[in-house]
N, C-alpha and C positions, 0 to 999 in steps of 0.2 A: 297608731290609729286610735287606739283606746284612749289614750291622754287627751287626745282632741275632742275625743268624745264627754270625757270629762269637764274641758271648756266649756264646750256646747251647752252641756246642762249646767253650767256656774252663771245662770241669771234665771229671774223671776217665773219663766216658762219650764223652766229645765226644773227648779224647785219642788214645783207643784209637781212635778213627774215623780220625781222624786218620793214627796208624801205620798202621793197616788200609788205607787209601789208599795211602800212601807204601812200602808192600812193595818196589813194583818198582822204585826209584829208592834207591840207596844213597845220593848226595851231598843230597836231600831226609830221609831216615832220617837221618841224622848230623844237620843242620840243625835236625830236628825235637828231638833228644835236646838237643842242647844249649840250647835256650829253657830260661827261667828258672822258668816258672811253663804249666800248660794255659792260662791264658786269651793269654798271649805266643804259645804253639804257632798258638795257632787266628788272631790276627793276622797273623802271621809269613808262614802260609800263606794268608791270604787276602789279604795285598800281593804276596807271590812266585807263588803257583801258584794261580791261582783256578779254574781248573779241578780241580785237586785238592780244594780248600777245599770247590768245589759238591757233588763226590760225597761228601765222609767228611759234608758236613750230608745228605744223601740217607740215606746209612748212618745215620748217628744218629739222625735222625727217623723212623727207621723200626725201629729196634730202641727207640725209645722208645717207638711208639705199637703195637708189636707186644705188648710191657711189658706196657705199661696194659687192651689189648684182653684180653691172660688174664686181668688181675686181675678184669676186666668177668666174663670168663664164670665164671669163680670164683667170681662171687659176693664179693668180697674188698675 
């Protein structure tokens, strides 16, 4: 379940979660910029800091389905 979770944040949405988590930690923010690719970031951080890793998938899952829920009442 974790792994997939790791997917999940291995693109451009999941990223920014990512950074968003890592604010307050600078040698994590340097760490994170240098990965190669978002889906590396989101590995990176879920062998080094997994408690990090749990919040920005909290954060992401949750401005995903916050997303989807306006397009719901939209109509859209």
């Amino acid at each position: 379940m974790r792994l997939r979770a790791a997917i999940n944040l291995g693109d451009g949405a999941g990223s920014q979660s990512m950074f968003e988590v890592a604010a307050g930690d600078a040698a994590v923010l340097a760490a994170l910029a240098t990965c190669k690719s978002d889906a590396h970031r989101s590995f990176w951080l879920y062998a080094k800091h997994p408690d990090l890793f749990d919040r920005a998938g909290d954060i992401d899952h949750f401005e995903r389905q916050s997303a989807q829920a306006q397009q719901h009442d939209l109509g859209c």
